[in-house]
Biotite code that builds the C-alpha atoms (Angstrom):
import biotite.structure as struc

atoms = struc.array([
    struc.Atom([0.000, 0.000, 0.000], chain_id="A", res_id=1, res_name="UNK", atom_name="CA", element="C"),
    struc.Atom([1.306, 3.177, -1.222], chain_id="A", res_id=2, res_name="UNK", atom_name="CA", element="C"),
    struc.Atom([1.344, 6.193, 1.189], chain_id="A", res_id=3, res_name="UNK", atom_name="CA", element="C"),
    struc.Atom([-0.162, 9.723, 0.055], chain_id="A", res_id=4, res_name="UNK", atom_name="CA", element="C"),
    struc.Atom([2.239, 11.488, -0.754], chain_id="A", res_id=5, res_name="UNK", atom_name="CA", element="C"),
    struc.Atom([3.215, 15.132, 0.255], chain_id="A", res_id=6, res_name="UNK", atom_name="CA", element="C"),
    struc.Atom([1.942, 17.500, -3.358], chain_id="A", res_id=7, res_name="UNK", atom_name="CA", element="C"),
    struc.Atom([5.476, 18.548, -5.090], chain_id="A", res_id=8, res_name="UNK", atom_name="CA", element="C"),
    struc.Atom([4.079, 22.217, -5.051], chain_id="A", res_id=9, res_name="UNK", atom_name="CA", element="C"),
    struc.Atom([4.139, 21.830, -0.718], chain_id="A", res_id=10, res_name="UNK", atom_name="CA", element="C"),
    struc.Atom([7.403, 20.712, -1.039], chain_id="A", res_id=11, res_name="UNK", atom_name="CA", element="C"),
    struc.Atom([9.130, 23.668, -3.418], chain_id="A", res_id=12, res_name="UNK", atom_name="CA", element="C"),
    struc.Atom([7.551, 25.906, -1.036], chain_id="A", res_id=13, res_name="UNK", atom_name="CA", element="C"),
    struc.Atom([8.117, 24.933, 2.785], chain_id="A", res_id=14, res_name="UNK", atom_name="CA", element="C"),
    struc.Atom([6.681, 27.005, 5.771], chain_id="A", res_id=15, res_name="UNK", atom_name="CA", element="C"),
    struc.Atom([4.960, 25.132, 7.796], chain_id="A", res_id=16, res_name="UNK", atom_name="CA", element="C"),
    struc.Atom([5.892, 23.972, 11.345], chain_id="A", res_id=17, res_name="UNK", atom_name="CA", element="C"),
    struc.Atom([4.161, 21.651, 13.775], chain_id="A", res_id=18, res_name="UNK", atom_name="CA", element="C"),
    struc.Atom([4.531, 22.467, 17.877], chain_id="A", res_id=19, res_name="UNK", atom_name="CA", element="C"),
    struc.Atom([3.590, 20.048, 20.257], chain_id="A", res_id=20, res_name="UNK", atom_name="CA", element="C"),
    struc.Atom([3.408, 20.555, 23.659], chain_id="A", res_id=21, res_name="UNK", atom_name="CA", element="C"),
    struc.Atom([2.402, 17.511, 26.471], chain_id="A", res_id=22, res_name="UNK", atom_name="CA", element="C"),
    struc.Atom([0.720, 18.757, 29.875], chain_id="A", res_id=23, res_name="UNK", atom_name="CA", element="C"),
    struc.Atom([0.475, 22.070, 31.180], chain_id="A", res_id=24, res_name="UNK", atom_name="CA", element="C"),
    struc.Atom([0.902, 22.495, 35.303], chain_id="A", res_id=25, res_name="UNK", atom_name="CA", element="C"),
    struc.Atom([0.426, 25.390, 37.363], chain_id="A", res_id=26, res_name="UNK", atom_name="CA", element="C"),
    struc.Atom([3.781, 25.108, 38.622], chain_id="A", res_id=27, res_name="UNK", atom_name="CA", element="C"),
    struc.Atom([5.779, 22.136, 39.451], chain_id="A", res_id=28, res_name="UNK", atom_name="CA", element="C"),
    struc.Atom([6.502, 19.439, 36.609], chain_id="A", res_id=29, res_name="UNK", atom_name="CA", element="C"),
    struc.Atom([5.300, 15.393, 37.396], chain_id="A", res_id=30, res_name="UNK", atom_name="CA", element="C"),
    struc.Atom([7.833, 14.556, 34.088], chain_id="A", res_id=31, res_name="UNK", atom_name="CA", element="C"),
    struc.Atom([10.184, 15.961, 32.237], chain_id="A", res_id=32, res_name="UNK", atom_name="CA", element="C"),
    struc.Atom([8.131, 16.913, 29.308], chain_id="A", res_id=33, res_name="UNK", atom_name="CA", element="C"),
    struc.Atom([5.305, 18.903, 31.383], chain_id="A", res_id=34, res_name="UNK", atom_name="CA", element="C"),
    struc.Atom([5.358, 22.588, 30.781], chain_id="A", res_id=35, res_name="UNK", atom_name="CA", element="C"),
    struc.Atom([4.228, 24.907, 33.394], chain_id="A", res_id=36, res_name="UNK", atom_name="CA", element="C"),
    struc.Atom([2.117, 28.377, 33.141], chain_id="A", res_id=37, res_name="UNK", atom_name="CA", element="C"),
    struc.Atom([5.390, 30.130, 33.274], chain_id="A", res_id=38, res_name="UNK", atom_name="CA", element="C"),
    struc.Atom([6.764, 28.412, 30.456], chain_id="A", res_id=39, res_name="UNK", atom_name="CA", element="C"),
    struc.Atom([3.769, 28.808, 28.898], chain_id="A", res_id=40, res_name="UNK", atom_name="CA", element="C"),
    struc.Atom([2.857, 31.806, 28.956], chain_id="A", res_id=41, res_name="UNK", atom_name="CA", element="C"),
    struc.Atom([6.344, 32.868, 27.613], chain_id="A", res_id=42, res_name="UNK", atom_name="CA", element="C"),
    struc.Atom([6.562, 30.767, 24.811], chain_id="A", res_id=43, res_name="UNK", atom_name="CA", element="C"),
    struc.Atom([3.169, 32.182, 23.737], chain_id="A", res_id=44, res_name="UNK", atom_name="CA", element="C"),
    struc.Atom([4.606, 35.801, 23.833], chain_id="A", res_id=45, res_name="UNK", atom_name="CA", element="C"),
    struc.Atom([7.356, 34.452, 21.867], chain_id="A", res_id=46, res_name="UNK", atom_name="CA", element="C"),
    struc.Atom([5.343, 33.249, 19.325], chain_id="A", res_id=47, res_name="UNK", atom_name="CA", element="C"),
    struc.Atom([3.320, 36.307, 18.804], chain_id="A", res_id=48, res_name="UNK", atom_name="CA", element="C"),
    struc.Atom([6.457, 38.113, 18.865], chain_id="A", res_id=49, res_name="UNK", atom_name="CA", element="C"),
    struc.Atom([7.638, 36.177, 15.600], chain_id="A", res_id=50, res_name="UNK", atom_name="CA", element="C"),
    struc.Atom([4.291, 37.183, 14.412], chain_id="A", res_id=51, res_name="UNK", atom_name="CA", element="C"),
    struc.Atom([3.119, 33.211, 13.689], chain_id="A", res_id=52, res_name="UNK", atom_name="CA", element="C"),
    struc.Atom([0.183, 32.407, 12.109], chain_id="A", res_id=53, res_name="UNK", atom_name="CA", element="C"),
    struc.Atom([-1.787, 29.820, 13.860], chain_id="A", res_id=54, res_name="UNK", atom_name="CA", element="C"),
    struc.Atom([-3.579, 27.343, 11.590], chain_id="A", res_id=55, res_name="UNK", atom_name="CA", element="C"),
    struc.Atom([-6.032, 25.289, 11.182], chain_id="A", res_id=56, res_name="UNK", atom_name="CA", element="C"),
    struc.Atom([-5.175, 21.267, 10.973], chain_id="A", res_id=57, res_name="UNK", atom_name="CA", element="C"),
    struc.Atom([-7.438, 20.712, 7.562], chain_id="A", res_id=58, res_name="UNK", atom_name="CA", element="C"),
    struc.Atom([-5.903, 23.603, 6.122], chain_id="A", res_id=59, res_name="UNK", atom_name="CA", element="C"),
    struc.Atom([-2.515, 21.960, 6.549], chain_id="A", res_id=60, res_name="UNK", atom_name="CA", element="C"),
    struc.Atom([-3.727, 18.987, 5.345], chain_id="A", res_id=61, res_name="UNK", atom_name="CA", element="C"),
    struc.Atom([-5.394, 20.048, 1.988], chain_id="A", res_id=62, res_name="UNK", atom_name="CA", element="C"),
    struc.Atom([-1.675, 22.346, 1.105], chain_id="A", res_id=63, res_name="UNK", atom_name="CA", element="C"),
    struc.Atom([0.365, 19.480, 2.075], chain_id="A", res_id=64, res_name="UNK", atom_name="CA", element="C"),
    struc.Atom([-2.185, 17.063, -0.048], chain_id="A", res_id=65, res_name="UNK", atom_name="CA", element="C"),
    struc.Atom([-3.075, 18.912, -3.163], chain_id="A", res_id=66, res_name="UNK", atom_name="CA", element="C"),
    struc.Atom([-0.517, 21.835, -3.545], chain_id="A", res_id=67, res_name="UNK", atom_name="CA", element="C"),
    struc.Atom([-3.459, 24.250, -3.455], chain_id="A", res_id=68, res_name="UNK", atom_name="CA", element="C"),
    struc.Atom([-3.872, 27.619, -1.542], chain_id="A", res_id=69, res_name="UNK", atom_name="CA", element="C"),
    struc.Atom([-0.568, 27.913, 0.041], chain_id="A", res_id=70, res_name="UNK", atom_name="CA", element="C"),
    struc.Atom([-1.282, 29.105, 3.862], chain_id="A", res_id=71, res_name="UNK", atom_name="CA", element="C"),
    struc.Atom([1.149, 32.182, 4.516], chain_id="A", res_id=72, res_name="UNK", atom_name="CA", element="C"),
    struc.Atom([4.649, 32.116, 5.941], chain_id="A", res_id=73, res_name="UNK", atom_name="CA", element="C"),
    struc.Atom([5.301, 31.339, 9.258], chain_id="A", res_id=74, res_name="UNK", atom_name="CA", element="C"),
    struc.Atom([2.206, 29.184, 9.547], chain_id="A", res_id=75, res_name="UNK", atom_name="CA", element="C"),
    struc.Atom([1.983, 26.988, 12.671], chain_id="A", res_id=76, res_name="UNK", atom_name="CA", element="C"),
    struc.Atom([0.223, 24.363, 13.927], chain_id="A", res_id=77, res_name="UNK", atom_name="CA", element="C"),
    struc.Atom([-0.337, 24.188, 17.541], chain_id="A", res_id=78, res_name="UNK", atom_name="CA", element="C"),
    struc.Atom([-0.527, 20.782, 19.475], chain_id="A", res_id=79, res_name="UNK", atom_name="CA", element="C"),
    struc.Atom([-1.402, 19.213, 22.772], chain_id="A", res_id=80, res_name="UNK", atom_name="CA", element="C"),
    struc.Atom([-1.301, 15.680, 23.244], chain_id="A", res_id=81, res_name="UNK", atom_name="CA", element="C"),
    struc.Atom([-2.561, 13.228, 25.885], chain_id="A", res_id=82, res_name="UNK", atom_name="CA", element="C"),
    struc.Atom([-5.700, 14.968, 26.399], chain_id="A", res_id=83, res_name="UNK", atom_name="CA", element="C"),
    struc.Atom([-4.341, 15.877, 29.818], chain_id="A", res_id=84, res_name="UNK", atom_name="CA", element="C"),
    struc.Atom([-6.510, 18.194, 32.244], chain_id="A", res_id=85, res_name="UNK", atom_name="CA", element="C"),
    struc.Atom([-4.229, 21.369, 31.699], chain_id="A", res_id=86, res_name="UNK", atom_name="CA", element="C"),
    struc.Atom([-4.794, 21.610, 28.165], chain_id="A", res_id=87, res_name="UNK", atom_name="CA", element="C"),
    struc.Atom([-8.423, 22.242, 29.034], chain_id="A", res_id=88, res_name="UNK", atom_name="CA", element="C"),
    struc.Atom([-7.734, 24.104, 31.956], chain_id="A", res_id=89, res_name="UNK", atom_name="CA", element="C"),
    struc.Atom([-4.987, 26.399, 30.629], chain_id="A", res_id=90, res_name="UNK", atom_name="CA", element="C"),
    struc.Atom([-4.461, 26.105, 26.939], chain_id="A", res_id=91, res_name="UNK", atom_name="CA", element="C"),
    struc.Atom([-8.390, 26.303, 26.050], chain_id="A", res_id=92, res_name="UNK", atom_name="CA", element="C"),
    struc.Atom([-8.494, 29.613, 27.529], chain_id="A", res_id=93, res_name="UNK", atom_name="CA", element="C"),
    struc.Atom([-5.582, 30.980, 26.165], chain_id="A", res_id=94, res_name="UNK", atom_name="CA", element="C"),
    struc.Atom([-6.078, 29.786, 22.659], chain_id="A", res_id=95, res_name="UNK", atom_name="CA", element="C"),
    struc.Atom([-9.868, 31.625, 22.720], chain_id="A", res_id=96, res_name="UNK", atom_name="CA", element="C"),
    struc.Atom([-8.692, 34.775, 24.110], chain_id="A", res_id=97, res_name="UNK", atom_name="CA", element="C"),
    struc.Atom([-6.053, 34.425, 20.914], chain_id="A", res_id=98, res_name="UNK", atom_name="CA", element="C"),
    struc.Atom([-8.772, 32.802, 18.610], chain_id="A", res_id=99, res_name="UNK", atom_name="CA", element="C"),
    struc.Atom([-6.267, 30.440, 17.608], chain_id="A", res_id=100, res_name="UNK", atom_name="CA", element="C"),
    struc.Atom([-7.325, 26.789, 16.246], chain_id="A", res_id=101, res_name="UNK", atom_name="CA", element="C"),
    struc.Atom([-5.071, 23.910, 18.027], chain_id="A", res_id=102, res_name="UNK", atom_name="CA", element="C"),
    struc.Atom([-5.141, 20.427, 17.791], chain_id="A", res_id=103, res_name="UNK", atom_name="CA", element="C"),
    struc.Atom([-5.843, 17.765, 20.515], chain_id="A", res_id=104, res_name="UNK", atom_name="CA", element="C"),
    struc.Atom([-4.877, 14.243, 20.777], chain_id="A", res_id=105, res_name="UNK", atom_name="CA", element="C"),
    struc.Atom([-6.855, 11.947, 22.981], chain_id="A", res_id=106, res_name="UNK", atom_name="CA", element="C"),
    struc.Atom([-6.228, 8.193, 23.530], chain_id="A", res_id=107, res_name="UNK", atom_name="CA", element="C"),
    struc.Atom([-9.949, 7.561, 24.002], chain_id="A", res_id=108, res_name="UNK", atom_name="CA", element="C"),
    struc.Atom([-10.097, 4.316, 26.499], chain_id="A", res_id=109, res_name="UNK", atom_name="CA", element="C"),
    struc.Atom([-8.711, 7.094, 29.057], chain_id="A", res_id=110, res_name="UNK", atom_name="CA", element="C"),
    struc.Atom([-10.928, 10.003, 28.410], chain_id="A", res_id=111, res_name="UNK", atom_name="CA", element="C"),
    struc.Atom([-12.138, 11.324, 32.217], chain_id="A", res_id=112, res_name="UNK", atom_name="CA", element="C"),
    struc.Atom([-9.739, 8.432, 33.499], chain_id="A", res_id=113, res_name="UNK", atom_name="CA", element="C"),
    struc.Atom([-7.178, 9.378, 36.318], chain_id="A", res_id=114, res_name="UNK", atom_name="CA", element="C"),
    struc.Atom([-3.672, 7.504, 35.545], chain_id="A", res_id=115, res_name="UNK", atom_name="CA", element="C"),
    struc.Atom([-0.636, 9.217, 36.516], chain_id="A", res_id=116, res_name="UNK", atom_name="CA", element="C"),
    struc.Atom([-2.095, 12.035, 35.284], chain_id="A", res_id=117, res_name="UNK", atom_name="CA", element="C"),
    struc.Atom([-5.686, 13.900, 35.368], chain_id="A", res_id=118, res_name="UNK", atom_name="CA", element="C"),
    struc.Atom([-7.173, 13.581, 31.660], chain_id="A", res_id=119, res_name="UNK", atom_name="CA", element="C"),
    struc.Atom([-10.309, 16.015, 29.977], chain_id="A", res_id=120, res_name="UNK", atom_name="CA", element="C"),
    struc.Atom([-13.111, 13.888, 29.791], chain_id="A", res_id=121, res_name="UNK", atom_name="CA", element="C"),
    struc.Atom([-15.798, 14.154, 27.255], chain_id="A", res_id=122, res_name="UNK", atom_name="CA", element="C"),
    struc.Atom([-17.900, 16.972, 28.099], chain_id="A", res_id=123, res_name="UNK", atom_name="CA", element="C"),
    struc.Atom([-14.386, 19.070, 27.730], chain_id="A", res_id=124, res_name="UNK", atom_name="CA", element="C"),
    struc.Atom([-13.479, 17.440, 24.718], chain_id="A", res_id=125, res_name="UNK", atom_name="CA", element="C"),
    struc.Atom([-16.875, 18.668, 23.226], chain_id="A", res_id=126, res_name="UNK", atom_name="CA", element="C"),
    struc.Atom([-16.362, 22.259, 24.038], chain_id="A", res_id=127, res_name="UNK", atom_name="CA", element="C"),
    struc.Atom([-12.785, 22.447, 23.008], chain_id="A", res_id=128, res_name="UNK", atom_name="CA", element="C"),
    struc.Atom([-13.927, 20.738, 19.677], chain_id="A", res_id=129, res_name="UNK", atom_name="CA", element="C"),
    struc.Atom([-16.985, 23.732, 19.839], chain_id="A", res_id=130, res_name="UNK", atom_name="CA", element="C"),
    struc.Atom([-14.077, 26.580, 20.653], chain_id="A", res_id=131, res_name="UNK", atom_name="CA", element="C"),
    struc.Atom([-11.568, 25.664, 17.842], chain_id="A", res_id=132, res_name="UNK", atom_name="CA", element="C"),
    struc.Atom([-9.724, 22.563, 18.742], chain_id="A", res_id=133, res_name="UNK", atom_name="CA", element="C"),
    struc.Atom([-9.497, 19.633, 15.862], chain_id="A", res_id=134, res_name="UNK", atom_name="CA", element="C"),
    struc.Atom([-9.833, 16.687, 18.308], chain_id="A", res_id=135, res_name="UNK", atom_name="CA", element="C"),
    struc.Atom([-7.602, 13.675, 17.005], chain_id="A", res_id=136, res_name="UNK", atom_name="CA", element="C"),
    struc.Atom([-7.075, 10.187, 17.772], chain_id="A", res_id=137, res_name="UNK", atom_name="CA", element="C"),
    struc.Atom([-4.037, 8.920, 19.758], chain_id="A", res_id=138, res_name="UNK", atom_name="CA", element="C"),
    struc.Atom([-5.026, 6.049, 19.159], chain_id="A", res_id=139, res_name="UNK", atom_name="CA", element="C"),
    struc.Atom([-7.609, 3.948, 22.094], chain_id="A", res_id=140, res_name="UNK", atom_name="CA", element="C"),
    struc.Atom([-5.013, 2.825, 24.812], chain_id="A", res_id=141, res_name="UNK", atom_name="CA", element="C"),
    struc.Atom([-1.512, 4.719, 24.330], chain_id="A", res_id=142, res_name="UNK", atom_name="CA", element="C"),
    struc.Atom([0.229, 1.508, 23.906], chain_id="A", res_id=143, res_name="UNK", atom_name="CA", element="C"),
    struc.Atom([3.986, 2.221, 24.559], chain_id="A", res_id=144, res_name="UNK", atom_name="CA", element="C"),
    struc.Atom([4.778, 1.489, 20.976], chain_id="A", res_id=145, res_name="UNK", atom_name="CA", element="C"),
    struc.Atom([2.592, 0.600, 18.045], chain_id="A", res_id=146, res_name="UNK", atom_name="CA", element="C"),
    struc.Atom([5.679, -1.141, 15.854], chain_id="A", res_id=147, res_name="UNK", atom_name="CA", element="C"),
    struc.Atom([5.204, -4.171, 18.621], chain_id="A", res_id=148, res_name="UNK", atom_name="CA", element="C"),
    struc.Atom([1.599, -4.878, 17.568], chain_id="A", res_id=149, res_name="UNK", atom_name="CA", element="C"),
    struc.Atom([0.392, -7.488, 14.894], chain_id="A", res_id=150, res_name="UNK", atom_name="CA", element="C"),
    struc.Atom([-1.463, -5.965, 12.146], chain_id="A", res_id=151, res_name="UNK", atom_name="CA", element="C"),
    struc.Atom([-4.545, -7.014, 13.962], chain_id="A", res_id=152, res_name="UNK", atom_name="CA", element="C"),
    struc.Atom([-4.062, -5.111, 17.317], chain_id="A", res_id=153, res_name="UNK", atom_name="CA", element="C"),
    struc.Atom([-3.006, -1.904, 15.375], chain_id="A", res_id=154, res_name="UNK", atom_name="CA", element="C"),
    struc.Atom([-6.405, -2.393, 13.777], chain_id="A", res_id=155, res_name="UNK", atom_name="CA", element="C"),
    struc.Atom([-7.903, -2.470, 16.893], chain_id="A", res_id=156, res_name="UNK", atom_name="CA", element="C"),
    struc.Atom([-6.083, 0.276, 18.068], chain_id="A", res_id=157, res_name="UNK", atom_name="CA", element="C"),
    struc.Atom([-7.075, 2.131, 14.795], chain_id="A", res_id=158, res_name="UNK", atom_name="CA", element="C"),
    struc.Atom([-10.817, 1.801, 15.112], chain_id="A", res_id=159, res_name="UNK", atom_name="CA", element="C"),
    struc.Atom([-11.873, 1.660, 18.489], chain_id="A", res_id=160, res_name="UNK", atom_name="CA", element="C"),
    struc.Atom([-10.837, 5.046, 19.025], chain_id="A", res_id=161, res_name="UNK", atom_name="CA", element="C"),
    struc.Atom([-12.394, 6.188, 15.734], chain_id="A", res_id=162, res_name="UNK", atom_name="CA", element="C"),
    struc.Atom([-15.436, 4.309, 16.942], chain_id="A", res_id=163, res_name="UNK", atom_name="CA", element="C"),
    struc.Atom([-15.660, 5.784, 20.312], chain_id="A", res_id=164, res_name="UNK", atom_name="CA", element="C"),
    struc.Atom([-15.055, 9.343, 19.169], chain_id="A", res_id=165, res_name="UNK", atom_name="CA", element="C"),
    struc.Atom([-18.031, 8.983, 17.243], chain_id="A", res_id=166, res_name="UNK", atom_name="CA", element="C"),
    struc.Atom([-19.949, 7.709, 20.009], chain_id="A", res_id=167, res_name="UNK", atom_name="CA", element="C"),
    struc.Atom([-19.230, 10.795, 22.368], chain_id="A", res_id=168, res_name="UNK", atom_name="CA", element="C"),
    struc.Atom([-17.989, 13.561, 20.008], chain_id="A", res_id=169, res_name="UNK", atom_name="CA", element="C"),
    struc.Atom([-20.214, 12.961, 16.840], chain_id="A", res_id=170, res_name="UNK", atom_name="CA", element="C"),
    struc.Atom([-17.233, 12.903, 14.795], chain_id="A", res_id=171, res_name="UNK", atom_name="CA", element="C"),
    struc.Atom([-15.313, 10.509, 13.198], chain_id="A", res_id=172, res_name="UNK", atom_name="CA", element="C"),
    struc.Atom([-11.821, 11.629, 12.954], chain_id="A", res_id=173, res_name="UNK", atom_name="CA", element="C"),
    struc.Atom([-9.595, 11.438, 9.807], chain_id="A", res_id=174, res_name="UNK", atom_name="CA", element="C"),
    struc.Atom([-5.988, 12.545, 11.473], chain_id="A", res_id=175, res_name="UNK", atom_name="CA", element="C"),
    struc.Atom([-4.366, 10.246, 13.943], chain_id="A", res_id=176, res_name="UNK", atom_name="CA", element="C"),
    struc.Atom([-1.016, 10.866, 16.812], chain_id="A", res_id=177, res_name="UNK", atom_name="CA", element="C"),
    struc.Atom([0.872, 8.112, 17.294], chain_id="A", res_id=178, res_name="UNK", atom_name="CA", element="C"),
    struc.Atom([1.937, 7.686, 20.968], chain_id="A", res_id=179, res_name="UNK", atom_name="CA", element="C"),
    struc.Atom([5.380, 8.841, 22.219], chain_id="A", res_id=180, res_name="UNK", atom_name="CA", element="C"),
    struc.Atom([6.089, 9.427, 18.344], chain_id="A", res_id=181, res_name="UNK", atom_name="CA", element="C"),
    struc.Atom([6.949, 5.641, 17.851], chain_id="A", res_id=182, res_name="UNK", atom_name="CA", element="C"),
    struc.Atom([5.725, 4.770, 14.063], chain_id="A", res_id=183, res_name="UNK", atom_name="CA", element="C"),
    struc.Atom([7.331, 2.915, 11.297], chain_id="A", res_id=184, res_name="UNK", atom_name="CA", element="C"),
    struc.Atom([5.915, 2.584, 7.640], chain_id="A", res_id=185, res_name="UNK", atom_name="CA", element="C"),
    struc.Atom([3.915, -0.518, 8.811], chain_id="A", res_id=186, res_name="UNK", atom_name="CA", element="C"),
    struc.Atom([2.053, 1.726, 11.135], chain_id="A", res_id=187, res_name="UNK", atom_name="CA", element="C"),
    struc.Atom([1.505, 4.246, 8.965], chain_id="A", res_id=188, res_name="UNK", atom_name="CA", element="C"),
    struc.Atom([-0.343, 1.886, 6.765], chain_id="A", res_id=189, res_name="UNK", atom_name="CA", element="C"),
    struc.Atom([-2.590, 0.587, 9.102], chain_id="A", res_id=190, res_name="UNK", atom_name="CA", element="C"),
    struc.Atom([-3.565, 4.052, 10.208], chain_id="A", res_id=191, res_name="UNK", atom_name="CA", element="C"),
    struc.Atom([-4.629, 4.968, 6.322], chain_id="A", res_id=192, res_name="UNK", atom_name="CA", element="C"),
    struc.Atom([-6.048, 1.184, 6.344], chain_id="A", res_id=193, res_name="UNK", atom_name="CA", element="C"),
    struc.Atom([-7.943, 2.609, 9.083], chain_id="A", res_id=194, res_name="UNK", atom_name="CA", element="C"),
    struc.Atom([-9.371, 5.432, 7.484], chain_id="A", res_id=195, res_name="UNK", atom_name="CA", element="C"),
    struc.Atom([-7.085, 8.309, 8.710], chain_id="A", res_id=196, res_name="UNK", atom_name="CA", element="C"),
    struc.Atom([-5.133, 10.966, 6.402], chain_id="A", res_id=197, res_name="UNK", atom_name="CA", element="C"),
    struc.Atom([-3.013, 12.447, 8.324], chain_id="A", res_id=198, res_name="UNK", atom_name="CA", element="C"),
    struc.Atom([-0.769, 11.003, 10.861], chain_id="A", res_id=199, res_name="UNK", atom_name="CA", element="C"),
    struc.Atom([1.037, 13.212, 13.582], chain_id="A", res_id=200, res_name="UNK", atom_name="CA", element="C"),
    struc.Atom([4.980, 11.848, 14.689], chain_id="A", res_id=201, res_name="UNK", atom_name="CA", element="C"),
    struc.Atom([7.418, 13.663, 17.146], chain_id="A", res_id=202, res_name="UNK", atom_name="CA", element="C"),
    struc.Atom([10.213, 13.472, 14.141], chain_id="A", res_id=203, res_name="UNK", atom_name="CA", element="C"),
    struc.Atom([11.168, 17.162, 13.849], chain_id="A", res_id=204, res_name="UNK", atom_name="CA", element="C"),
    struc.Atom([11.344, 19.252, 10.648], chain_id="A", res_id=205, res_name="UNK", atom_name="CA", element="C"),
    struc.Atom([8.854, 21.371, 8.245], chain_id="A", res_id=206, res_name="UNK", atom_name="CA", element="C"),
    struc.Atom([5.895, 19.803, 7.443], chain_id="A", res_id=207, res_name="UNK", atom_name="CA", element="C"),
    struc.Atom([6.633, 19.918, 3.843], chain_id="A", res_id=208, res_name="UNK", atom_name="CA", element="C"),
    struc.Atom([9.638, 17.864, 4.266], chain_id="A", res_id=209, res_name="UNK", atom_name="CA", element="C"),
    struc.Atom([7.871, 14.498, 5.774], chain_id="A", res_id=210, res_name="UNK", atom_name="CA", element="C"),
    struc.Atom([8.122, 11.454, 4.171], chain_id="A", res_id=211, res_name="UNK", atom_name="CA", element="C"),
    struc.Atom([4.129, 11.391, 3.195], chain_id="A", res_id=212, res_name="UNK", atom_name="CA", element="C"),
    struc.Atom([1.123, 12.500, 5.055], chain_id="A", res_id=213, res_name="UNK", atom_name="CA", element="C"),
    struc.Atom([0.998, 9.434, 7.638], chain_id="A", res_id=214, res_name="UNK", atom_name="CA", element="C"),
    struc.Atom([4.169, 10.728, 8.963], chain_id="A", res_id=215, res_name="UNK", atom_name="CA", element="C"),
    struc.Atom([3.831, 14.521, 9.624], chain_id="A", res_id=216, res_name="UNK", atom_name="CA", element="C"),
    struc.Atom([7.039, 15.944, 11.268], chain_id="A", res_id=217, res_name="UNK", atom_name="CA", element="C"),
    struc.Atom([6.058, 18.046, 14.542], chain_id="A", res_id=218, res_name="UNK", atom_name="CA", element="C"),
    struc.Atom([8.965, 19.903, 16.799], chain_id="A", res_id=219, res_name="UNK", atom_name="CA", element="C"),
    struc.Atom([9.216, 19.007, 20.249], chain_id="A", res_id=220, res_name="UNK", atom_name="CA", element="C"),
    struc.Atom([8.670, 22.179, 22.562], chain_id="A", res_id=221, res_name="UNK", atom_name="CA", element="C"),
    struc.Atom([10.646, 20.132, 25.297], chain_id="A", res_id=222, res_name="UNK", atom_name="CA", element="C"),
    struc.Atom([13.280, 18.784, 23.253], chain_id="A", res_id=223, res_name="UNK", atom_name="CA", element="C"),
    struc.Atom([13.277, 21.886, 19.970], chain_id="A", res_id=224, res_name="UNK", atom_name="CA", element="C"),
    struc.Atom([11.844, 25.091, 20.981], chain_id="A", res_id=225, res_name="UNK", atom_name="CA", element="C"),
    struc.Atom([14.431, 27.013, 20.061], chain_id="A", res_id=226, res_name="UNK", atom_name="CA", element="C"),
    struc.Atom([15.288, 25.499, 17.406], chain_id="A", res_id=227, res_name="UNK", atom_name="CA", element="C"),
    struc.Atom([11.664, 25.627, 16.130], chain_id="A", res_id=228, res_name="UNK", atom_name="CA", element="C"),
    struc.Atom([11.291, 29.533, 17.320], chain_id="A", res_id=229, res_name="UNK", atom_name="CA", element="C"),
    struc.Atom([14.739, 30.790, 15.479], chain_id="A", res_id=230, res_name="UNK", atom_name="CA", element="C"),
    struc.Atom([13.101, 29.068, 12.424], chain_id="A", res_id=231, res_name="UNK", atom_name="CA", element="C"),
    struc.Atom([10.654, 31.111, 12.794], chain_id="A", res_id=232, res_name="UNK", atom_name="CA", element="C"),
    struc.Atom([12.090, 34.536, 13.036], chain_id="A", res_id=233, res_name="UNK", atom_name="CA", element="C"),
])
């Protein structure tokens, strides 16, 4: 199975990044990739400083598809995965006061669950996905990594979570995050097997410049912010 490929005109013409941030605390970090306000707030001002332009995920994915209606220069795509409580309690606010579009990633068997770590449940995905989020899949249980899975349990995986997400959200979602960024080309294929278009790594670089559309390269804020920010200037 061939994987769609990014349009030749996307390519001659890169300017597109992906940012992807985890959970945000108020103030002291649980892991190493937690932001806090602080942080938060910060890199925000940075951003609007380098005069980004926040965009929407479909938008992304028609240019990087079809060539068609380039989105300007500095265009950025803002992402939160894990569905964690802080995205809903800190980055929903701040991205309406901006009215910026940002993308979520939820691993639906732990919507409203408690693990290590507080996550939105349904109620919040539904008004995030009401006040400019794209909700996406992360898949339905956050396995560790996908590449260990027969082609049958990355099925599963695949289209429970679609399933459930149009059980709760009334959606049925087309773009997919794989968890902790581990994917391969096997993956990949059972995600567009699946149904899904787009898929969302943690391998850095401009969007333009990924392999195909099932392997979308997003910068690490933890690991690449300033890397991704003097880009950006």
């Amino acid at each position: 199975m061939s994987l769609p490929p990014i349009h030749p005109n996307a390519r001659r013409s890169p300017r597109t990044r992906f940012l992807v941030w985890h959970d945000i605390v108020p103030s002291e970090k649980l892991v190493w990739f937690d932001t806090t306000i602080a942080e938060f707030q910060s890199q925000l001002a940075a951003l609007e400083k380098a005069r980004v332009r926040p965009a929407a995920l479909p938008t992304i994915e028609r240019w990087l598809s079809t060539g068609q209606n380039p989105p300007p220069e500095k265009s950025v795509v803002l992402c939160f995965d894990d569905n964690t409580q802080g995205i809903f309690d800190f980055v929903f606010p701040e991205m309406k006061k901006r009215g910026w579009p940002f993308v979520v990633s939820a691993h639906t068997a732990f919507v409203g669950v408690k693990t290590g770590k507080d996550h939105g449940d349904w109620a919040e995905l539904k008004a995030m996905a009401q006040g400019g989020a794209m909700i996406v899949s992360q898949t339905h249980s956050h396995p560790p990594d996908l590449r260990s899975f027969s082609d049958a349990k990355l099925a599963k995986e695949f289209m429970l979570s679609k399933a459930s997400m149009a059980k709760h959200l009334g959606i049925t979602p087309r773009y997919v995050t794989y968890p902790s960024g581990k994917w391969d080309a096997r993956v990949a294929q059972a995600a567009q097997a699946a149904g899904y278009t787009l898929g969302l790594t943690e391998d850095f670089g401009l969007a333009e410049r990924s392999p195909h559309c099932l392997g979308v390269n997003r910068y690490s804020t933890h690991r690449r912010w300033a890397e991704a920010l003097a880009a950006l200037r």
